[in-house]
BAGUKOL-474645 format. One line per field, with one value per residue (C-alpha): x, y, z; residue number from 1. Coordinates in Angstrom, 2 decimals, decimal comma. Example, Ala and Ser with C-alpha at 12.3 -4.5 7.8 and 13.67 -1.06 7.14 Angstrom:
c1 = c(12,30	13,67)
c2 = c(-4,50	-1,06)
c3 = c(7,80	7,14)
resi = c(1	2)
This chain:
c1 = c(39,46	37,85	35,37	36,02	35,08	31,90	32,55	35,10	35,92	33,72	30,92	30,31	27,53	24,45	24,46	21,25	19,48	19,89	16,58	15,14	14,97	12,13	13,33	13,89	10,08	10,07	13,13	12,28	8,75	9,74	12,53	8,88	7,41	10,44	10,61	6,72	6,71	9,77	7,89	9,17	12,56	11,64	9,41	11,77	14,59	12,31	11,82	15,45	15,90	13,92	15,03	19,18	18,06	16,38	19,61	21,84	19,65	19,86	23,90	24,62	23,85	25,34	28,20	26,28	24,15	27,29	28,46	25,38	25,10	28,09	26,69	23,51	22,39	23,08	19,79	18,92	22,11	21,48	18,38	19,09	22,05	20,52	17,31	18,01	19,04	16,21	13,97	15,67	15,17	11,40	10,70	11,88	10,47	6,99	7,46	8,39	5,20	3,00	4,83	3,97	0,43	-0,19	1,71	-0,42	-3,65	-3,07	-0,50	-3,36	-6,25	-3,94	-3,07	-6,70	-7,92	-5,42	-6,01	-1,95	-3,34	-3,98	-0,33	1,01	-0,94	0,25	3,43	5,05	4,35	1,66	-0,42	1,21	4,44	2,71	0,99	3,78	6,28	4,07	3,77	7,80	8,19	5,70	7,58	10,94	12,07	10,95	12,31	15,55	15,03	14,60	17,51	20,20	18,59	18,08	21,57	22,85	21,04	22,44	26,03	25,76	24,48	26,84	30,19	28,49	27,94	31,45	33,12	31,05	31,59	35,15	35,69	34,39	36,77	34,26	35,49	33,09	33,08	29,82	28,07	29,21	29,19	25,10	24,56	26,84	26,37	26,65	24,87	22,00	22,04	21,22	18,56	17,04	17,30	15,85	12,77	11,95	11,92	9,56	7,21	7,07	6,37	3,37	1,93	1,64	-2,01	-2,29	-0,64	-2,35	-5,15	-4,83	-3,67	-7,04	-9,01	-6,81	-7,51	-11,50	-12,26	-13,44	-13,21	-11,99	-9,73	-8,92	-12,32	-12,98	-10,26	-11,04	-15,14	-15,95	-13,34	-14,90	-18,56	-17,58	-16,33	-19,62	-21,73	-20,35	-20,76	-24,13	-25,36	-23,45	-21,67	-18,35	-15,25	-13,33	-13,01	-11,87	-9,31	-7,97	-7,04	-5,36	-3,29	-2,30	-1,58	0,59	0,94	4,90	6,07	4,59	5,74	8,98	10,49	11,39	10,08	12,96	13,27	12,92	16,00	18,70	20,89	21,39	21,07	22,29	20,02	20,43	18,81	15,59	14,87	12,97	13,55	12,49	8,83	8,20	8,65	6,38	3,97	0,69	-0,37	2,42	1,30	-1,90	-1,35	0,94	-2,07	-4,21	-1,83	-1,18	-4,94	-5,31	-2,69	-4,42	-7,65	-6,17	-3,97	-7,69	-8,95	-5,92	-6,61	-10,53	-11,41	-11,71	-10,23	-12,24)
c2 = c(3,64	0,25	-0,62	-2,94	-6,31	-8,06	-11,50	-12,52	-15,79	-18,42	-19,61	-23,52	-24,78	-25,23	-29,23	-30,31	-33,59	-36,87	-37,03	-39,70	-43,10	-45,47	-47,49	-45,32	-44,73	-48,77	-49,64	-47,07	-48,59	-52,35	-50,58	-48,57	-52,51	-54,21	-51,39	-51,32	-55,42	-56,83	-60,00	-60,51	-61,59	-61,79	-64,79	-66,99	-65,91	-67,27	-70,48	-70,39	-70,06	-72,76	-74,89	-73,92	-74,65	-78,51	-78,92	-77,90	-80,44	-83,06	-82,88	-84,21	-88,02	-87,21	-89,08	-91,96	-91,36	-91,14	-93,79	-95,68	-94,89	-95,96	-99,29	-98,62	-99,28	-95,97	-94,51	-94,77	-93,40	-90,67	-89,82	-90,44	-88,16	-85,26	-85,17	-82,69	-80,33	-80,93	-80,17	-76,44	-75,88	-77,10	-74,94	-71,88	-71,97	-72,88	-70,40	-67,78	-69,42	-68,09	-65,10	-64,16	-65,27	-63,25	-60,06	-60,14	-60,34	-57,13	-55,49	-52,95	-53,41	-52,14	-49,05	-48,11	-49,43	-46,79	-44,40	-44,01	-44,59	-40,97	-39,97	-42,47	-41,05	-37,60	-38,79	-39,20	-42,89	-44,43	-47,32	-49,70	-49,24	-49,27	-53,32	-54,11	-53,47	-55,64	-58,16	-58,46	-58,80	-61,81	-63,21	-62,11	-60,76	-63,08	-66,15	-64,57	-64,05	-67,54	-68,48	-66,61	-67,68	-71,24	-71,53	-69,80	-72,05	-75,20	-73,69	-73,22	-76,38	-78,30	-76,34	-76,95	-80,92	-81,09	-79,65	-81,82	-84,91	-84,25	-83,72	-87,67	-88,54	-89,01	-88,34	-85,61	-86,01	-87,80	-84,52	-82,33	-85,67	-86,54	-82,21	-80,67	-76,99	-76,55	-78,65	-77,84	-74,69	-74,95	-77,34	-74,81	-71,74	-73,58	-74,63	-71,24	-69,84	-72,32	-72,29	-68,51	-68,64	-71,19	-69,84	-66,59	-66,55	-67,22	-64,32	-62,27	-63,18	-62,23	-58,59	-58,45	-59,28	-56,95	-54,17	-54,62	-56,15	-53,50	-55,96	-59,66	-60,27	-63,66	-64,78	-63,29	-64,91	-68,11	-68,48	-67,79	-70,58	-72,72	-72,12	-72,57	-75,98	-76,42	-75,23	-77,27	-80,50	-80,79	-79,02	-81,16	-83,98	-83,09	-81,59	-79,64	-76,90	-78,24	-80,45	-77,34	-75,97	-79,07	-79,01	-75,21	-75,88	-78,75	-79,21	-77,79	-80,88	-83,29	-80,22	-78,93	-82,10	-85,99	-88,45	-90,67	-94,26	-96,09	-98,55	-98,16	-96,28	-92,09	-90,54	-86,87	-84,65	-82,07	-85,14	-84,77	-81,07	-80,89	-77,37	-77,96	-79,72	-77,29	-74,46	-76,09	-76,95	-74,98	-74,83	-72,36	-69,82	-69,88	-68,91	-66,43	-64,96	-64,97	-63,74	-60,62	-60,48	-60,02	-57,72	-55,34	-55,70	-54,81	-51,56	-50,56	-51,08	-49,26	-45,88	-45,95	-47,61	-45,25	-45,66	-47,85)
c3 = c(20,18	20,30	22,63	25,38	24,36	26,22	25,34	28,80	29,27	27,32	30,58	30,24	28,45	30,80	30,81	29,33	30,70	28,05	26,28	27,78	25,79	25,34	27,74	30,42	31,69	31,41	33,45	36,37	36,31	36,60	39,74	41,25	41,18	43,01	45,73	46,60	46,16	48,32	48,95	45,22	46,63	50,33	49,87	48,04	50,51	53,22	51,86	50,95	54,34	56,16	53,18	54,68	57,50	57,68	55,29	58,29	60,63	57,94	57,45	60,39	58,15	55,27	55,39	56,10	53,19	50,85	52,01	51,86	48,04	46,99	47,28	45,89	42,21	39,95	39,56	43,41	44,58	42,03	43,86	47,34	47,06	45,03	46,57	49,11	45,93	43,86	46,79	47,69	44,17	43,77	46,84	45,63	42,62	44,15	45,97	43,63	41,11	43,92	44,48	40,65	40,73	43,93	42,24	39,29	41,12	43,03	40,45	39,46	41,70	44,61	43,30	41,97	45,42	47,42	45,14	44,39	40,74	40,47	41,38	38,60	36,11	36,16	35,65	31,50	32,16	29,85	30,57	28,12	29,61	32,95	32,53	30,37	33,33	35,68	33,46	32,85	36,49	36,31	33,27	33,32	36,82	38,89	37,14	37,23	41,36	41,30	39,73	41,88	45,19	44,21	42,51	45,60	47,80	46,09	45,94	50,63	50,37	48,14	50,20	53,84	52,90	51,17	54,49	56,81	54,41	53,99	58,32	58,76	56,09	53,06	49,79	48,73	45,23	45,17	45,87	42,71	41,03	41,16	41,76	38,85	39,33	35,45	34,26	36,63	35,82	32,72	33,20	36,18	33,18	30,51	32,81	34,14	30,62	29,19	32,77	32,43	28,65	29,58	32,41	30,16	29,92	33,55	34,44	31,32	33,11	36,65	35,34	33,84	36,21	38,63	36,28	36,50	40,41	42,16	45,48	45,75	42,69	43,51	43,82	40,39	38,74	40,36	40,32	36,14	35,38	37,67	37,15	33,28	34,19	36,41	33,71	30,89	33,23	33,97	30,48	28,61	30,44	29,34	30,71	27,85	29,43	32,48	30,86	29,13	31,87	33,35	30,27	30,75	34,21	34,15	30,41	30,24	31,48	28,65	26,13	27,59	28,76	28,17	30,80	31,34	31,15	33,60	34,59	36,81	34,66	35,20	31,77	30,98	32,98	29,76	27,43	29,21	27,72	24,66	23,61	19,69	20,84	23,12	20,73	17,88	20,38	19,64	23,05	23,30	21,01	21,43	25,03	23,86	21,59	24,95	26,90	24,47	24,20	28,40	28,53	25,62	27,51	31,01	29,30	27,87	32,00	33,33	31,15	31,63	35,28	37,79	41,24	43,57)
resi = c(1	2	3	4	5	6	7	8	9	10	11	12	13	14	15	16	17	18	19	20	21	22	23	24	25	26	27	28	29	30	31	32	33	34	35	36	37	38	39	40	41	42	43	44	45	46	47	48	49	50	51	52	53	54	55	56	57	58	59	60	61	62	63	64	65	66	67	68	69	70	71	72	73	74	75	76	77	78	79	80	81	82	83	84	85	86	87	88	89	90	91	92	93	94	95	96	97	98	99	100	101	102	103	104	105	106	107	108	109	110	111	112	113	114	115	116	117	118	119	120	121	122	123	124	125	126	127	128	129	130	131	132	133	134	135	136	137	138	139	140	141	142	143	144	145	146	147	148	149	150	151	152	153	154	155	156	157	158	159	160	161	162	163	164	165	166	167	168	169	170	171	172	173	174	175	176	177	178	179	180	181	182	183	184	185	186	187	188	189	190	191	192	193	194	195	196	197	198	199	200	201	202	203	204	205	206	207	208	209	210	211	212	213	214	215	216	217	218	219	220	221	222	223	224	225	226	227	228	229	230	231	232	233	234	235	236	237	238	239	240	241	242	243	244	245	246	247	248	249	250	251	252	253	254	255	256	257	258	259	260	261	262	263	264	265	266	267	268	269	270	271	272	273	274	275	276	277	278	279	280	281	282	283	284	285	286	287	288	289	290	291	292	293	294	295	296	297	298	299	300	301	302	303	304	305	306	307	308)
């Protein structure tokens, strides 16, 4: 007689956890940075906000401004009717620049200054994917907050003006016609890209000296380029240095862009990016090099400084 058998009824297969990726420990670090930094989309929906609302103070004469450009030559219609735009979006985007200079100053003196370092450490998070994650919300994150609130921003604006245009009996075609959404777009994409890419050392920079102030970051970041520029002055009576960083400071413009002509005449707004000169320009990579350079120097900071 055969024993009974043991084996019953086949019990499911404990499920085992996914092995975790590469990219894992990076993506839930760049979330960790958005949840303990909300100012990253906060401040640029503030501006958005007080930028909604002079718009909504300012519609009440818009159909007398459309109206009023219909007569006018090309160009100053052009900019008499998308000014309001162009502002919303310069605001954001100033506002998001200082958003991501403000981020990177603190990005790792805050957490060795709290002490919260310590707690970050013991988890299977290393320091390169640590800076690395800071840095992307500099470069990559916060660009794309941009974009959505000032495209959204724009979009209220463009449908609030249309309605209020068309209620006085105002063709509102003028509106999409000197604000095309598309085309704008594009232009707004292709700038934040190339100011993100530019600024690169900037920001490389601020993450190192966040790594090594103890106290003060922003006056360290700001006095040594100054007192360089001070230095090289009265030893030498020149201002290289100073008009180096000029050029990385507002150098995109000349690189990344075509002035246009002047004239009356509105040319394609997409003929004023220079996508192929800003990609050869040399100022480009060597900020690139410095910016990698920065970013080695504050991973090196991260895994040696002790908390403050």
């Amino acid at each position: 007689m055969s024993s009974p058998s043991n084996a019953g009824p086949a019990e499911p297969q404990a499920v085992q956890p996914a092995a975790l990726t590469s990219t894992h420990p990076f993506y839930w670090s760049v979330r960790r940075e958005l949840w303990e930094y909300r100012s990253a989309y906060l401040a640029p929906l503030a501006v958005a906000g007080i930028v909604l609302f002079g718009f909504l103070i300012r519609i009440v004469r818009l159909p007398h401004t459309v109206l009023a450009a219909a007569s006018m030559p090309p160009m100053d219609a052009y900019l008499e009717l998308a000014k309001p735009y162009a502002s919303a979006v310069v605001s954001v985007a100033f506002a998001g620049l200082i958003v991501s200079i403000f981020y990177s100053l603190g990005a790792l003196n805050n957490e060795r200054r709290d002490r919260s370092i310590l707690f970050w450490k013991s988890l299977p998070v290393s320091d390169v994917i640590t800076v690395l994650s800071k840095a992307f919300i500099a470069l990559a994150v916060l660009p794309v907050i941009v974009f959505v609130i000032a495209s959204a921003t724009t979009l209220v604006m463009l449908i609030l003006g249309s309605a209020v245009v068309a209620a006085n009996g105002v063709n509102p075609a003028a509106l999409w016609a000197h604000w095309p959404m598309l085309k704008m777009s594009l232009v707004l994409i292709y700038a934040l890209a190339v100011t993100a890419l530019w600024y690169a050392p900037i920001y490389g920079w601020l993450l190192f000296v966040s790594g090594w102030a103890r106290r003060v970051p922003f006056l360290w970041a700001v006095l040594p380029p100054l007192g360089l520029c001070i230095l090289e002055k009265i030893a030498f009576d020149t201002s290289h240095f100073a008009s180096l960083l000029g050029y990385r400071f507002s150098g995109v413009f000349a690189e990344a862009f075509v002035m246009p002509p002047h004239g009356d005449k509105v040319i394609d707004q997409l003929a004023l990016l220079a996508p192929a000169r800003f990609l050869s320009s040399p100022g480009l990579w060597s900020g690139l090099l410095i910016a990698a350079g920065f970013l080695a120097a504050a991973i090196w900071l991260r895994r040696y400084r002790e908390p403050s």
